[in-house]
N, C-alpha and C positions, 0 to 999 in steps of 0.2 A: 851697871855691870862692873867688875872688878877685870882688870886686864894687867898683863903683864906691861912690862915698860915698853912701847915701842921704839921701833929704830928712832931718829933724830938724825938725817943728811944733814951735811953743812949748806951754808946758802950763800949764794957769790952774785950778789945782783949784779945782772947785766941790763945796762940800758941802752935799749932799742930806740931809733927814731925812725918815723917811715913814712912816707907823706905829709909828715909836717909834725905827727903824731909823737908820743914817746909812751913807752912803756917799759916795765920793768918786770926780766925775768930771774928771781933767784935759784931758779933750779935748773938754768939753761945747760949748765955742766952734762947734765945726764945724759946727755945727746953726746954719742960717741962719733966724731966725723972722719970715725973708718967704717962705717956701718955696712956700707955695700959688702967687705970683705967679712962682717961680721955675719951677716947672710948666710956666704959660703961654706963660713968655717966659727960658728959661734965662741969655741974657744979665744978665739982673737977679740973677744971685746975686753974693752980695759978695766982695769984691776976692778978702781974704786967702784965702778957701777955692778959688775958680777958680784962685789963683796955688797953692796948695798941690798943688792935685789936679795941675795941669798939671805940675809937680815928680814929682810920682808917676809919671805916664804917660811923663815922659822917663827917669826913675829906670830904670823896666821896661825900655824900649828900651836901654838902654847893657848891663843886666846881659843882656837875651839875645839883643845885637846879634849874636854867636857863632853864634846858631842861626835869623838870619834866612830863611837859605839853606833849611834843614830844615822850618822856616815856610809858607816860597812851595812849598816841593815839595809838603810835605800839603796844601794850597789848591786846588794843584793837579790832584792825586790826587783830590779830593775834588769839584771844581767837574767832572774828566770823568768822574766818574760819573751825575752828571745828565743828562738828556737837556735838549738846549737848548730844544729845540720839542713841549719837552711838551704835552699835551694833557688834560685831564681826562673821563671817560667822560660822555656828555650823559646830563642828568636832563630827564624829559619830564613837558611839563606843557602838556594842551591841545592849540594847533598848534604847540607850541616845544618845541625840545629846547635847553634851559639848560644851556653848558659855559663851560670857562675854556681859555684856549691860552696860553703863552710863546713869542715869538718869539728867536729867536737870540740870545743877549747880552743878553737884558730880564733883570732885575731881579726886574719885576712884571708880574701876567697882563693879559691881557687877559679881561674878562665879555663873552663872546657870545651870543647865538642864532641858530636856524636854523629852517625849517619843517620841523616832525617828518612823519617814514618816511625808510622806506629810499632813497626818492629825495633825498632831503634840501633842498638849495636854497642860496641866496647867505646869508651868513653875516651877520648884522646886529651892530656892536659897541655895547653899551650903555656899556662903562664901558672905557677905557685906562688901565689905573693906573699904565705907565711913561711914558705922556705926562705927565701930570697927576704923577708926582714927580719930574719934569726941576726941575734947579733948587733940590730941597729933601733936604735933610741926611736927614730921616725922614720918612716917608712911609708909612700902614699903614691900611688896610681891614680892619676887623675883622667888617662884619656887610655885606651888600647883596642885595636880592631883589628883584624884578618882582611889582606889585600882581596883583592874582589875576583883573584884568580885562586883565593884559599891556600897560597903557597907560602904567604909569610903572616906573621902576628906583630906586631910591633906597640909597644904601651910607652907612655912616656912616665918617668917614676921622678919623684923630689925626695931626698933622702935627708932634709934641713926642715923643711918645713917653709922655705924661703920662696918657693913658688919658680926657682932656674930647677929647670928638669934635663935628666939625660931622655933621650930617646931611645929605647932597645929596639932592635930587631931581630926577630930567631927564623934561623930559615928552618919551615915544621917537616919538610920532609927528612931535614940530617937531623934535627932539633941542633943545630948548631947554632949558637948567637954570633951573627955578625960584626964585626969588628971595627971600632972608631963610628960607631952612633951618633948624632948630634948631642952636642951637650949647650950648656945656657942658653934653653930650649922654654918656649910653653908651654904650655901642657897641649900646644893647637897643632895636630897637623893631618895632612891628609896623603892617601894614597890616591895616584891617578889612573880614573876609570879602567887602564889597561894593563893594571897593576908594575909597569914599568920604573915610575917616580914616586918619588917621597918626595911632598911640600912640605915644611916646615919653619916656625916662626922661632926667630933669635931674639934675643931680650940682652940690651946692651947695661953697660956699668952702674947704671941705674934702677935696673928691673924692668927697663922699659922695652915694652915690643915695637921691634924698629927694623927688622929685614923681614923678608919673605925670601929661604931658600929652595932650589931644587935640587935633586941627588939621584943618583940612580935610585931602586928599591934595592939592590943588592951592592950597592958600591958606598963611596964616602966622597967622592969628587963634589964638590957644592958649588952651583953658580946661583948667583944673584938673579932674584927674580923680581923682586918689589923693595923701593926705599923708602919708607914715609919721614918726610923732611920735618913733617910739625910733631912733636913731643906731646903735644894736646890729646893726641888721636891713638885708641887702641889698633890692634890687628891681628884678625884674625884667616883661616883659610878652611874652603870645605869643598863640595861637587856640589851639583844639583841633584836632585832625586832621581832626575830621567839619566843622570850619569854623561848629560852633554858637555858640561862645562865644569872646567873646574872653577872655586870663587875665591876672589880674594877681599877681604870685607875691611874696610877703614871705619873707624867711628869711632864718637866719644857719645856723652846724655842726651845731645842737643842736635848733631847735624852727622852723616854717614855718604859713604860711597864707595862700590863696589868695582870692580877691574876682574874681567873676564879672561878667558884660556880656554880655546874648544880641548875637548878631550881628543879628539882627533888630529890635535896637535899640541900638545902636551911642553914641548920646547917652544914652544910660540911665545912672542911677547907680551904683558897683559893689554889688555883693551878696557876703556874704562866706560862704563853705562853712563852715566849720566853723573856731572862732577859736582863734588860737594858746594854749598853754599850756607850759609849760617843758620840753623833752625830746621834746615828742609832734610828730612832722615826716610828713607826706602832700603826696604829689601827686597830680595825675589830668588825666584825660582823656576826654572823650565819644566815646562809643561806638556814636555810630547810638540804640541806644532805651535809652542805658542810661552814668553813669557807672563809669570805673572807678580805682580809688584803692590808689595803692600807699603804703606805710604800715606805722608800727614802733606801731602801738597795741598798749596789752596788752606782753606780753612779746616780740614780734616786733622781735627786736634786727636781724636781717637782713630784715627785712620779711615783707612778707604783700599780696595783692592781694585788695581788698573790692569790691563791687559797687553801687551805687543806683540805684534809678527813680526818684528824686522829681527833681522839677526846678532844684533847690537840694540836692543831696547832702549835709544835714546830718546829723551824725555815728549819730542814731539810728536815720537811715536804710539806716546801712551794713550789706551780710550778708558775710560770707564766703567766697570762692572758694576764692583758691590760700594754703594754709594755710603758713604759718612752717614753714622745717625749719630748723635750727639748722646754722651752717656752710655753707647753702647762699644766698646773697648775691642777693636780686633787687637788680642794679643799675638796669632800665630796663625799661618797654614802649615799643611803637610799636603805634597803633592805624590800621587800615585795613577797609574796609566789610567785610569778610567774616572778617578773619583778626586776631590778636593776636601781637606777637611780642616774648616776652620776653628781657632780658638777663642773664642768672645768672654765678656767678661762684664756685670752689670750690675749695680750696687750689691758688689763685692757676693758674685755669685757664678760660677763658671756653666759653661755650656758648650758644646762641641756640637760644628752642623757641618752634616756629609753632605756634600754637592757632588751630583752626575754632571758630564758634560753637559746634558741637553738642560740643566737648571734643574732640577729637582732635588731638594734637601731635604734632611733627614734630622732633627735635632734630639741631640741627647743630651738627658739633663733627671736630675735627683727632686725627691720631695723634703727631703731636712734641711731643715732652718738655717744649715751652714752645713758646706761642704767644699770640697776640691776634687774637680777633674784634671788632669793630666794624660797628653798622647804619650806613650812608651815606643817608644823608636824602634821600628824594623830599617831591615836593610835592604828588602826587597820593593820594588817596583811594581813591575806586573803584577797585582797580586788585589784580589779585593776584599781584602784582612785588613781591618786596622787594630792596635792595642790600647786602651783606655786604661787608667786609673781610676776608680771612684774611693773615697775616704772622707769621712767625717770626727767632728772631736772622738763621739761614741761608733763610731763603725770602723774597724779594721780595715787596713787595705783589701782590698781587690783589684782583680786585674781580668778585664774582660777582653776577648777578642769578640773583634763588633765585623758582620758582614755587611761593608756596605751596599751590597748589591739588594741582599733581601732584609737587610735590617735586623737578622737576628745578630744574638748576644751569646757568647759563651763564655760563662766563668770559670777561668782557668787557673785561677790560685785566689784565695782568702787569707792570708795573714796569720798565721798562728798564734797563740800567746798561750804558753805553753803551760803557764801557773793560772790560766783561766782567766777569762774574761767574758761578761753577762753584760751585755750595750743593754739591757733595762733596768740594769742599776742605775746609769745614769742619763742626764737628762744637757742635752744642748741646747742654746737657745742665742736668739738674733735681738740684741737690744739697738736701740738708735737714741746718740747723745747731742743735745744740741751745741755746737759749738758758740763761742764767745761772738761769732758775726753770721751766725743764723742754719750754717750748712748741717746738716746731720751726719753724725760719723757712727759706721756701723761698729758693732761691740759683738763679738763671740764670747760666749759663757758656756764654760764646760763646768759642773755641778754632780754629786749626788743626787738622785730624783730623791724627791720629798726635803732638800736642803729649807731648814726656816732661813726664812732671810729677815732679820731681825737686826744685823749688824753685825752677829758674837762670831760669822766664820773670818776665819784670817783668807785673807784673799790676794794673790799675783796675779799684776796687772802686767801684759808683755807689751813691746811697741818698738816696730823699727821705723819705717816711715823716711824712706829716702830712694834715690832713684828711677824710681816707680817699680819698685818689686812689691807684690803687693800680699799681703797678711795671708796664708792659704790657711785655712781651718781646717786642718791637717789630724788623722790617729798617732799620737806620742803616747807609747807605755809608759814611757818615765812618767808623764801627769800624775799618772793614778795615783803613785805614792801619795803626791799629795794631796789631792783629791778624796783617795781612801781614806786621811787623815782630819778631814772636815774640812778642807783649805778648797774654796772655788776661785775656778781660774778662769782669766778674761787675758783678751786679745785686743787690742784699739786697732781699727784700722783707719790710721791716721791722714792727712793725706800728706805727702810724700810717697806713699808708695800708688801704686795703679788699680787699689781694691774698686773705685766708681770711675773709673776711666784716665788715658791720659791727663783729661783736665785736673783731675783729684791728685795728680804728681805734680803737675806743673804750679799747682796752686799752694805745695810745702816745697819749694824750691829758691835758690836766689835771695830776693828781697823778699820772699812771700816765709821764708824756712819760719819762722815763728809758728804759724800757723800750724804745725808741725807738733809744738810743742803745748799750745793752749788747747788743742783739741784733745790732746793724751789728757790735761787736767780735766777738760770739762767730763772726760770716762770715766774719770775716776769720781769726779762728784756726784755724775747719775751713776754710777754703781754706790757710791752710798747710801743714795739717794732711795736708791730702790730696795737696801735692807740688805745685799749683796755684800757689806762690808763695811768699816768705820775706820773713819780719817786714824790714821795714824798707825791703823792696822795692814796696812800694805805694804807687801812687798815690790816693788818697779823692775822691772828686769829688761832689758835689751843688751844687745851685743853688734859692734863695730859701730855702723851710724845710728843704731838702737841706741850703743852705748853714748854718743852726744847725744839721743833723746832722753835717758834717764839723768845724765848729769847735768839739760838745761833745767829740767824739771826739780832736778834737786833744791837748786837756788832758788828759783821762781816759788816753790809751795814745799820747803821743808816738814812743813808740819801734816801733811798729806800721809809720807811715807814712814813707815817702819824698820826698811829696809832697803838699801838700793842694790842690786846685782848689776854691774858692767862688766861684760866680756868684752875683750880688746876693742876696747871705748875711744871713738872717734874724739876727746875731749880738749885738744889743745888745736883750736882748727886756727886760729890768728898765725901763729906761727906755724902751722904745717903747708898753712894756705901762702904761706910767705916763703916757704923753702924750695924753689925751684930743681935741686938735687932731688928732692924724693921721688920715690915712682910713679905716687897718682898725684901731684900738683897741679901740673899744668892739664891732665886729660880731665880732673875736676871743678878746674873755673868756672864752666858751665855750670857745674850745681849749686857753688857756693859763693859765685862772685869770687874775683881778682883784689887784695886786698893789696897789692903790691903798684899798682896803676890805678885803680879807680878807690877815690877818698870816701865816698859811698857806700862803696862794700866793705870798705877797712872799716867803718863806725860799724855798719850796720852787724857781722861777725861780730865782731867787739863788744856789740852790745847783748850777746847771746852766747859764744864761747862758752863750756862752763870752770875750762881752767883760769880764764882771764876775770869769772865770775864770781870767784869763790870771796866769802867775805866771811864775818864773822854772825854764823847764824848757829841754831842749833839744829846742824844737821842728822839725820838718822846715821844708825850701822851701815855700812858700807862695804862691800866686797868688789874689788876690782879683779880681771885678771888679765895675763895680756901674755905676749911669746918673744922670744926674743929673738927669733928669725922671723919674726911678721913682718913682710915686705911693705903693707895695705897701715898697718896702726901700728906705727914701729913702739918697741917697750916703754921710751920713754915718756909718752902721752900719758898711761896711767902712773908709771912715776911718778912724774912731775906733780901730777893731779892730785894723787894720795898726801903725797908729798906737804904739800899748798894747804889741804883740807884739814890733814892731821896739827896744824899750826893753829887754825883760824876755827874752826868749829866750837861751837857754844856747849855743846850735849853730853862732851864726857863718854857719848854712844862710841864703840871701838871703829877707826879709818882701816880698812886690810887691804894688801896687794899680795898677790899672787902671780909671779910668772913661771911659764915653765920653759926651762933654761935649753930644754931639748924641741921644741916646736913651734910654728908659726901662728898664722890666724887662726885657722879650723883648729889649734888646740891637737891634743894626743890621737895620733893617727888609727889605734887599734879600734875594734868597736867596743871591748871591751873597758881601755883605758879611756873612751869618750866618758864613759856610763860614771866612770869616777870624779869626773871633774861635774857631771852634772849632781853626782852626788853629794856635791860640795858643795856645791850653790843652792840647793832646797834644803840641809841642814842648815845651812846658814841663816837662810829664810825662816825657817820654824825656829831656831835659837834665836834670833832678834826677835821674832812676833810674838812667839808661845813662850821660849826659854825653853833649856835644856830638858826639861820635864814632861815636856807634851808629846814624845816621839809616840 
């Protein structure tokens, strides 16, 4: 490929010693150490790195000025399969039925209500969010709800992308916004059952969540409700479904503990359930006359569901219900006055079972080879309604109300796709790879029906594989494009994430994280394997800890890939793991080991890293991108990374970074300006696998 000259940073080796260890970073400079302030206020980052980065983002544009054309067309493709004026199915609570609509050419929704039944009424707007982001670069609601007396609305917005949110509140009968809101806020907060108090979580100099306040709902007075002293541990704040307690939730990957507040006394101090200890993680939920507590106690690696009556569910109160099966994953309940509805999960296959008090369940569950369920949140209680999601590669969302009392279903919305869509064009399908030490990792394949599989389609392999969030085999319109184009797509579900159970996380984690990474190769060998695709015709694509799976992978089997896509790519974990100032370090050790105290973990990262990785190989095309308010994978990780790669790579194949200088992780906040960044990333794909010619 012919390219223009790229940038060339200077390099200032810096050498580190750390355990005995030394290493050497020449691209340590890029790290800006006023970065919290760069968060706030992205202008404030310093010269040379905005002049660099902007060199990058012009870099990109020249090498695939070629395929801008191919660009606008997938955008295109992609923006008319939205429905413009979509509408969200209304969730009823009370006399309102709570939805959201987009008008034509909006960005962002509008938050409405109406008076609930079938006659319905004049639609009241609580919140415009594409008024309110006229004017601004980014713009993003990450949380917003109607106190439980329907007299206030309150959302919390990030206008950085940096993830510190203000908190609004509008009182809806003046529609007046109240004044002096919380600000370096997370997006966590809650209203108290008596709609009296606003909880809410402050995030200190770091990004980190570290108080728990209260406030009137109508005032600004704040006292201290909760201080978590360890930096390790997230925090979060919500109610219980029966609306008895409020909850205050501590946790990080590995160990949790919750602190109680009756709603009946809302200024009360918290009470703690049962206190953290290292490994042992519960949640819960009240249940009318009775706690119930989901929970890996004991040998319950996939959980287990316990029970208490005391009033304070301490641990020796607990009995047991629904016992541990091994491989069978409770991910979730949902508690409602009559009924229980749990979330399971089984090589890598979702199911949802409605339990009655007296025992009797109800299990819902699909015939396609791959699918995702998901419960859609009501607000209501008393009530024996619940909402499901059903979607597969080829089937459209849906959105069913399911009765639990008599078991029927009603489908209340299908997914539009407005330039058409025929699910018998194509074909899904459930492959299983053997890994390098015997486990089997399942694979989703979305396809054209009748695709040969011969080797000649170009094929993207995706893979994140961290956490235990686990691969959902989800309907994405954007696919199609490529897919309509002869390109099949695959999905690894690696383990890191929780596709066959907690064990399946716990087993790409720590010292195990490798596993992580040979299992994504061995998907990719039985997908060549099986006609599905040819080495070197791949695209690899993940994004944050995807993106450290795509970048160990690089190294490990360069001649595999064709092309590698990292969206704000977790790739410099030696030193991030090493920076005790960032905001997920210390709540991360659990997942990746302590490289700063234990010489075991500093090798074993060390030995997998893919910045600390990079050597002189012939790497494929490469497209990085990253944010410069990204709190979670600050910009210089792919920096540095590109950076490193554009030096040392054998191939002459072109190294790209892309950041965008106005947002954070989740990338451009519109739906529409999403749809371009992803149109960036599948021409990218087709121009390194196909070349400019195959659009």
């Amino acid at each position: 490929m012919t390219t223009p000259t790229p940038p060339r940073p200077r390099q200032e080796p810096r050498r580190i010693e750390q355990l005995g260890r030394v290493r050497v970073d020449e691209y340590a400079w890029m790290k800006d150490d006023d970065w919290p302030a760069v968060l706030r206020d992205p202008a404030r980052v310093k010269a040379e790195v905005r002049e660099h980065l902007t060199a990058e983002n012009v870099y990109l544009a020249a090498v695939l000025a070629g395929v801008e054309p191919l660009r606008a067309k997938l955008f295109e493709e992609m923006k008319g399969r939205i429905k413009q004026d979509d509408v969200s199915v209304p969730t009823p609570d009370g006399p309102f039925d709570y939805f959201s609509r987009y008008e034509p050419g909006a960005q962002h929704p509008r938050h409405v209500r109406r008076p609930r039944g079938a006659a319905g009424g004049e639609e009241e707007v609580l919140l415009d969010e594409e008024a309110q982001a006229q004017g601004k670069a980014y713009y993003a609601v990450d949380a917003a709800t109607h106190s439980p007396d329907h007299g206030l609305y309150a959302f919390a917005v990030d206008e950085q992308g940096s993830e510190y949110h203000q908190i609004v509140v509008r009182d809806l009968a003046s529609g007046e916004t109240l004044p002096d809101g919380p600000t370096s806020a997370s997006g966590d907060f809650a209203f108290s059952p008596d709609s009296r108090w606003l909880f809410w979580v402050w995030r200190d100099e770091n990004a980190r969540p570290a108080k728990v306040f209260r406030r009137p709902a109508r005032g600004s007075e704040d006292v201290l409700v909760y201080e978590e002293a360890d930096e390790g541990m997230f925090l979060g704040v919500g109610t219980t479904a029966d609306d008895s307690h409020i909850v205050i939730g501590v946790r990080n990957q590995e160990t949790s503990e919750d602190w109680l507040i009756p709603a009946s006394d809302p200024a009360a101090a918290p009470t703690i359930a049962v206190p953290r200890r290292p490994g042992f993680r519960y949640d819960l939920d009240h249940w009318g006359d009775r706690w119930v507590i989901r929970t890996n106690e004991g040998d319950a690696v996939d959980f287990k569901l316990m029970v208490s009556d005391a009033d304070v569910p301490a641990a020796d109160s607990w009995r047991e219900w629904i016992p541990h099966r091994s491989g069978r994953l409770i991910a979730g309940v949902a508690a409602f006055k009559d009924h229980l509805v749990r979330l399971e999960r089984e090589d890598a296959c979702d199911r949802l079972v409605v339990m009655a008090r007296d025992g009797a369940e109800q299990a819902i569950a699909f015939d396609e080879a791959a699918y995702a369920l998901s419960l859609s949140g009501g607000y209501e209680y008393d009530t024996t309604t619940t909402r499901f999601i059903y979607q597969s590669p080829t089937t459209p969302r849906q959105w069913f109300d399911y009765d639990m009392a008599s078991g029927a279903r009603t489908l209340r919305k299908t997914q539009e796709v407005p330039s058409g869509h025929d699910p018998t064009r194509y074909e899904a399908r459930r492959l299983w790879a053997r890994a390098a030490d015997g486990a089997q990792v399942p694979i989703t394949v979305l396809m054209r029906r009748g695709a040969p599989l011969d080797g000649s389609a170009p094929l993207l392999l995706y893979g994140y594989g961290a956490y235990g969030y686990p691969q959902q085999p989800t309907f994405s319109t954007q696919l199609l494009s490529l897919v309509d184009r002869g390109w099949i797509w695959a999905a690894a579900h690696v383990r890191g994430g929780s596709d066959k159970g907690w064990g399946w996380f716990l087993d790409g984690r720590g010292f195990r994280k490798k596993n992580t990474f040979t299992d994504f190769i061995a998907c990719a060998e039985h997908l060549v394997a099986g006609g599905y695709g040819a080495a070197g015709r791949i695209a690899c694509h993940g994004g944050s800890a995807g993106g450290l799976l795509v970048g160990a992978v690089a190294n490990m089997r360069p001649d595999l890939w064709g092309a590698v896509i990292a969206a704000v790519p977790f790739v410099d974990v030696l030193n991030t793991m090493s920076d005790t100032t960032l905001p997920l370090t210390p709540p991360e050790w659990p997942e990746w080991g302590n490289p700063l105290e234990d010489p075991a973990a500093y090798d074993y990262i060390a030995s997998y890293s893919p910045y600390d990785n990079v050597e002189a190989r012939p790497y494929p095309a490469i497209l990085a991108r990253g944010g410069l308010t990204d709190p979670r994978v600050t910009w210089w990780e792919p920096e540095k990374w590109i950076a490193r790669l554009r030096e040392r790579t054998t191939s002459g194949r072109p190294v790209m970074l892309q950041v965008n200088l106005e947002a954070g992780h989740g990338g451009a906040s519109g739906r529409f300006d999403h749809l371009k960044e992803v149109a960036l990333d599948y021409a990218f794909a087709i121009w390194a696998i196909q070349d400019e010619d195959a659009a």
